[in-house]
N, C-alpha and C positions, 0 to 999 in steps of 0.2 A: 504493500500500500504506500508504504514511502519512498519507494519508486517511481510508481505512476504520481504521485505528487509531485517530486521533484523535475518527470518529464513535462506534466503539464504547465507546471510552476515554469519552464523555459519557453515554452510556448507563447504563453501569455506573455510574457516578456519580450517576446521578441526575438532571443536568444536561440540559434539554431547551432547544431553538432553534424558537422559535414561526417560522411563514411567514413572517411581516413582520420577524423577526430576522434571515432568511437576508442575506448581505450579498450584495448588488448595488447596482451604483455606479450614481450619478447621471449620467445624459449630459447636458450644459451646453454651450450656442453665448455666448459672452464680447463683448459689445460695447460698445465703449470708446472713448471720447473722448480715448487718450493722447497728450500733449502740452497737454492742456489745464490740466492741474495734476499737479505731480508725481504727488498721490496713486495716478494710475491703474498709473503703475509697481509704485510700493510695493506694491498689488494684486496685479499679474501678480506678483511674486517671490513672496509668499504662495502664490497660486495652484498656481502649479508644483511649489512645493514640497507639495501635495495632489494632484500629478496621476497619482500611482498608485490614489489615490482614486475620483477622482472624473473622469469620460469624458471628456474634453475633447471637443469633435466640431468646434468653431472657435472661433477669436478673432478677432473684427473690427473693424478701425478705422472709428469713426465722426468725426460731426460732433458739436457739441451748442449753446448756448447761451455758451459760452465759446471755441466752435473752429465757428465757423460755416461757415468757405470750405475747407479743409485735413483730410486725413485723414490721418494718420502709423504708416502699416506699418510704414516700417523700426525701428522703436521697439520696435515687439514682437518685431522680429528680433534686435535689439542685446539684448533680455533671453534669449530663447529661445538663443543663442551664448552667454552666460553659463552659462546652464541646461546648455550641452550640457555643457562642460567639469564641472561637478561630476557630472552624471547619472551616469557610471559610480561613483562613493562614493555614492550614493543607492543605486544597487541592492545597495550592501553593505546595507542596513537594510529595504529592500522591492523585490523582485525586479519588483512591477508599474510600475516608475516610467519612462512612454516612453521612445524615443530622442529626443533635438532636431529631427531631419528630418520625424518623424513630425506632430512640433507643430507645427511652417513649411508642411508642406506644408496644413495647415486654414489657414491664417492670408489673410482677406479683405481687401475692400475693399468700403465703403460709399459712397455717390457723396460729395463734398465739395462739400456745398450745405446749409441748412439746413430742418431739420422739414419743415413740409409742402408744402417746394418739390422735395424728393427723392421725393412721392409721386405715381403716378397713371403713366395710358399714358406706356413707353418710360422707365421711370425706374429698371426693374432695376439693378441689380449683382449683382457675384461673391459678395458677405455677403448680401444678399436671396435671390438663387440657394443658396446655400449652407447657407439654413433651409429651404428648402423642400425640398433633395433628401435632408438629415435627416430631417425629416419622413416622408418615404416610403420611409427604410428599413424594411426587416422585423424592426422593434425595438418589441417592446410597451411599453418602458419611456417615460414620460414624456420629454421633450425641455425640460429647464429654459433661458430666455434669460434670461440674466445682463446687465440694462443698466444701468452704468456711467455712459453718459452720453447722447446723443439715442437716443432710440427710432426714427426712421423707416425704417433700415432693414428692422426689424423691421413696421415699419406696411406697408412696402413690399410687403413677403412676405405680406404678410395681404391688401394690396390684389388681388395676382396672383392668391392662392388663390381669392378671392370671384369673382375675373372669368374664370377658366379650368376651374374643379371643379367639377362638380356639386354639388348642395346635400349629396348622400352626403357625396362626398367630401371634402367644408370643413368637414362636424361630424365626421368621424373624424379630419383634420388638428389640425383645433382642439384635440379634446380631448383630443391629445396635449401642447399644448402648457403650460408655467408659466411663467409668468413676474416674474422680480421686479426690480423697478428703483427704483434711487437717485434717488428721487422722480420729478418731470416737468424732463426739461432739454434739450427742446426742445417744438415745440405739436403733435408726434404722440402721445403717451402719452395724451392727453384721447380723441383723435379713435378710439384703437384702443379705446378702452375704452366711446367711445359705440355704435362700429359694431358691435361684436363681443363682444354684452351675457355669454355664457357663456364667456368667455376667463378664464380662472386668471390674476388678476393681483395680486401683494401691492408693495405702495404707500403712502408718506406720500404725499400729492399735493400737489402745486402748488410753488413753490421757498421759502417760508419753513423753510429748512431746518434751524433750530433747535428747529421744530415736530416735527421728523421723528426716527422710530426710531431709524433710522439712528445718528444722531447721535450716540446712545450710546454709537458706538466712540470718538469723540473728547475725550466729556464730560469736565471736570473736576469732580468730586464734593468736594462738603466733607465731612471726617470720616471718609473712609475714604483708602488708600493708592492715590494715583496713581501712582506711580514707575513702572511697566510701561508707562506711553506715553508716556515724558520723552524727551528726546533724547538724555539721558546713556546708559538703558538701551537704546534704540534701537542708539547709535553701540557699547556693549559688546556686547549679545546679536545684534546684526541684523550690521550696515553692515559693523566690523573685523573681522580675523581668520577672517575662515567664506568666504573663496573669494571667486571674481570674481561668484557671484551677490549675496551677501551687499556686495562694492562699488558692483552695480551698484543698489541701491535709495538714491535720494534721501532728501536731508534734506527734514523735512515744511515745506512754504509755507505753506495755509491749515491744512489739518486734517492729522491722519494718518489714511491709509487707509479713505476715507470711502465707497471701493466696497468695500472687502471684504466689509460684509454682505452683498453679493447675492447671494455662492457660501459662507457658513459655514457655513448651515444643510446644506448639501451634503454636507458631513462627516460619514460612518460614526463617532459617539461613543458612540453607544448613547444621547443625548438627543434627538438633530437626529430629527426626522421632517418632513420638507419638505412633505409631503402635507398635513397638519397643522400650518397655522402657527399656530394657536388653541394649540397644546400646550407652544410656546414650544421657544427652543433658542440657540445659540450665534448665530445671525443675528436674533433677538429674538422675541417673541411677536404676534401680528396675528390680530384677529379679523375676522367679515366680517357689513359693514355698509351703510350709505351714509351718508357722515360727513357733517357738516354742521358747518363752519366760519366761526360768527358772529364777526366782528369780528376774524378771524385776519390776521396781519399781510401785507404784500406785498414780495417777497423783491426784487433789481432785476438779475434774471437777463433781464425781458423777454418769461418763459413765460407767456400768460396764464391768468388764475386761473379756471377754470369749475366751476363745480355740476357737482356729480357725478350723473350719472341713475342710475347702477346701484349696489348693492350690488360691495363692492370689500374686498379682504384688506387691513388698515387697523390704523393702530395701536391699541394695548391695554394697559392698565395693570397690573403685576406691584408686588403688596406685599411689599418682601425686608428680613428683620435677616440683617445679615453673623453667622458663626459665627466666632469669633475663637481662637488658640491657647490653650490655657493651660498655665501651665508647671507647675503642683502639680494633680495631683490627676486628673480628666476631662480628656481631652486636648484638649475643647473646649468653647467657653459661647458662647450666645444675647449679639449685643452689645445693648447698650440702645438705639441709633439705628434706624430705623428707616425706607424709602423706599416712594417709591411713584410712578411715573410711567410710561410706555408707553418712554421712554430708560432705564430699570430693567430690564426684564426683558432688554435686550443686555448691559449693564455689569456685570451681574452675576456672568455669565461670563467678564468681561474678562482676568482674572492669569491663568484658566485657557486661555484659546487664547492667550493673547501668553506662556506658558508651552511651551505644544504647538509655536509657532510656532517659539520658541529653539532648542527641542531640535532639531528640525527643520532648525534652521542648522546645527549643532553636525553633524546626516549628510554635510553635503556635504563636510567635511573628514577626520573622523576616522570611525576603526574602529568596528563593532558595539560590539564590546567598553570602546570608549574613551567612548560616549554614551549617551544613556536612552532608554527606548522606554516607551511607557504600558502601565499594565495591563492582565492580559485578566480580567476577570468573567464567573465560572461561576455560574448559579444553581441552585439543586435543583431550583429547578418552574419550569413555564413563566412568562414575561413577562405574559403577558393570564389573570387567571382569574376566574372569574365565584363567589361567594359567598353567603350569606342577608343577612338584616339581620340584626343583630348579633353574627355569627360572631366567632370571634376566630381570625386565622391569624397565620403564624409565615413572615418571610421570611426567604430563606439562602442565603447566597454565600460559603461553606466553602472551596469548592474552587478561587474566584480564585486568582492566581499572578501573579508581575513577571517578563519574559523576563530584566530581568539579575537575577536573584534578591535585588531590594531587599524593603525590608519597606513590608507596604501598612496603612495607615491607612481604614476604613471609616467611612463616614456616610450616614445614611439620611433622608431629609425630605419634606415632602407639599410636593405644588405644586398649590392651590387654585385658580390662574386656569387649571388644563391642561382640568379633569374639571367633571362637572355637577353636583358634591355643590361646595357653595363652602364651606364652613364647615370648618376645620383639622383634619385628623386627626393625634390624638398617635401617635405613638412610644413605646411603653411602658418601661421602664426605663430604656434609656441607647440614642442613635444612632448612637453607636461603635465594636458591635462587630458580626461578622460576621452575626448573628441580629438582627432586626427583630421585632416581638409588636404586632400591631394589632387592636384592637377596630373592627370595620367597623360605621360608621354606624346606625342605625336608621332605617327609611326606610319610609315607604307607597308607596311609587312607585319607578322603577326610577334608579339614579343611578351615577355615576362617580364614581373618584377616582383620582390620580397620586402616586406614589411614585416618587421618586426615590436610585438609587443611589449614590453617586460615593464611589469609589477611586482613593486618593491615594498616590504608591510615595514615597518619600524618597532619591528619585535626583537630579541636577541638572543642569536645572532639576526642581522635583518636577515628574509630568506625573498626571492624572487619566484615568479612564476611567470612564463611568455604562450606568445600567440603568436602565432607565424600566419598571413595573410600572404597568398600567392592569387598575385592579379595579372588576367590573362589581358592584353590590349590588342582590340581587332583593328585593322585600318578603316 
């Protein structure tokens, strides 16, 4: 019954949920080189802390290029026993968030051997088994694998398919599957991507991993505020005081959290579209190409570095000015700096998910009523609408609301590298308030553009929530 109130309750508002707004979660298989660097820890505690989110279907312990001989389950069980112990204060704040038993009992094993010596006849395991009976549920939703660290498991499972299935059945497995991985860190991620030319694969490649998207979660930028991935805020908002999951994540070694992209695109924000890595999102922006890497550097992981033959989801470059507070007057101004790199378009979101993330810690301890929850954004019209050349329309999100009744802050912006129109659409008056005024392009041909919403509550930590509007312009 308070279902149908709540759909009617949109109705009457005005407020419509395009198809591709309905929220269904992402099903994700996790494989992970943990023990190989703290960071994969740090991961999985993020993780779980999304796992009312987002499907978990398995977590697997691999090998990689730093953990060759060794694969460490009980790693993932020493966090999941953490996990269980807060889980019931988690459902104080979202009723979908597993039991512990449920997440152990997906939890594999990869053979402990390296790349492409785990592949080919007789080389199965219970993580290679374990994608492939995924696969063949009766689940039309795509099947995301999240690699963390060597891929061969996952090669493994692709070698079975091709040697057991019909040609039917290997293009309808396939094109269920996505995949994104924390570059190449072992020498199956080349081989699955030579064999298996229409496999969904988003990838920095090779191991100069400073080259890589990714990277972005760890970057130190000049000129703008790093504090959110210091160790200080870490050991306050993370490690102390939020429970034994919050203990159990390590201090950072080389990087922080240098898998987490491969599951944040995952995330129901109302930005994230996974299908869509061209659109950009909390796990970065990737277009699809076949890169070609003149005089790129050689990392000394040991993976070797191959041409790529196929076109591949790759990185992509996002030009961002930060918006900064201001204390008189507009509650916010355009700053003067200005970036521009394919590690820009992840960083950019950075305060906001190591934001999401805190609050996040802050459920496994205390009451609904004691922490913050992000906004929900109502809009009057649909998310996708299609208009002339140079219409002028009016966007509106009125009827947002903060579950603890903080007050929200509106900001509206174009993102140029999402859509096909590349040239900047203004914001008429002011981006601040709940009302939007845009003059649409003039255009002889048909073209895109990306609007972005983000709602901001002044709770704490503040937590954000967006609305992604893609407006089609006909001539």
């Amino acid at each position: 019954m308070k279902k149908l109130f709540f759909f009617l309750f949109l109705l009457l508002n005005g407020s419509f949920l395009s198809a591709q707004e309905i929220f269904q979660k992402n099903r994700a298989i996790i494989l992970t080189d943990i023990e190989a660097d703290p960071d994969d820890t740090q991961s999985l505690v993020r993780l779980l802390l999304y796992s009312n989110e987002i499907d978990i279907k398995g977590i697997v312990a691999t090998t990689s290029c730093w953990l060759k001989d060794s694969v460490h389950p009980e790693s993932i069980h020493k966090i999941l026993n953490a996990y269980a112990e807060v889980q019931p204060n988690l459902k104080l704040h979202n009723s979908q968030f597993p039991d512990a038993q449920s997440l152990a009992d997906v939890v594999e094993m990869g053979l402990p051997v390296y790349g492409m010596l785990g592949v080919g006849e007789g080389q199965d395991s219970k993580g290679s088994k374990l994608i492939i009976d995924t696969l063949e549920e009766e689940d039309e939703r795509p099947l995301w694998i999240s690699v963390w660290g060597g891929s061969n498991t996952l090669a493994q499972a692709l070698f079975k398919i091709r040697n057991t299935k019909t040609e039917d059945e290997q293009k309808l497995l396939i094109s269920k599957l996505r995949v994104y991985a924390i570059s190449d860190q072992d020498d199956s991620g080349i081989w699955i991507r030579n064999n298996f030319p229409d496999l969904f694969y988003v990838v920095s490649p090779g191991d100069d991993y400073s080259n890589a998207t990714w990277n972005g979660m760890m970057t130190i930028i000049e000129n703008i505020d790093n504090s959110k991935i210091s160790n200080s805020w870490i050991a306050e908002n993370i490690q102390q005081a939020h429970g034994p999951l919050g203990t159990s994540y390590p201090d950072v070694a080389w990087g922080i959290e240098g898998d987490t992209p491969a599951f944040l695109s995952l995330i129901p924000n109302g930005l994230n579209f996974p299908e869509h890595p061209n659109w950009g999102g909390w796990g970065g922006r990737y277009e699809f190409y076949k890169p070609f890497f003149s005089g790129r550097k050689k990392g000394n992981s040991g993976v070797p570095f191959e041409v790529e033959r196929r076109k591949i989801w790759t990185n992509a470059e996002d030009k961002y000015s930060p918006y900064l507070a201001n204390d008189y007057g507009r509650s916010v101004r355009l700053d003067t700096t200005a970036f521009k790199g394919d590690k820009v378009s992840l960083w950019r979101w950075r305060d906001d998910f190591q934001n999401d993330f805190a609050a996040r810690m802050d459920w496994c301890t205390k009451r609904y009523s004691e922490a913050n929850h992000a906004p929900v954004i109502l809009l009057k019209h649909k998310a996708q609408l299609t208009v002339a050349s140079g219409e002028k329309l009016t966007l509106d999100a009125f009827d947002s609301y903060d579950p603890d009744g903080d007050h929200l802050s509106f900001f509206w912006f174009d993102y140029p590298e999402a859509g096909t129109y590349k040239n900047p659409i203004e914001i008429e008056g002011t981006q601040n308030a709940h009302l939007a005024h845009i003059n649409a392009p003039r255009v002889k041909e048909e073209t895109s553009f990306h609007v972005i919403l983000k709602v901001t509550d002044k709770g704490t930590p503040a937590l954000c929530s967006y609305k992604r509007i893609v407006v089609t312009v006909k001539p």
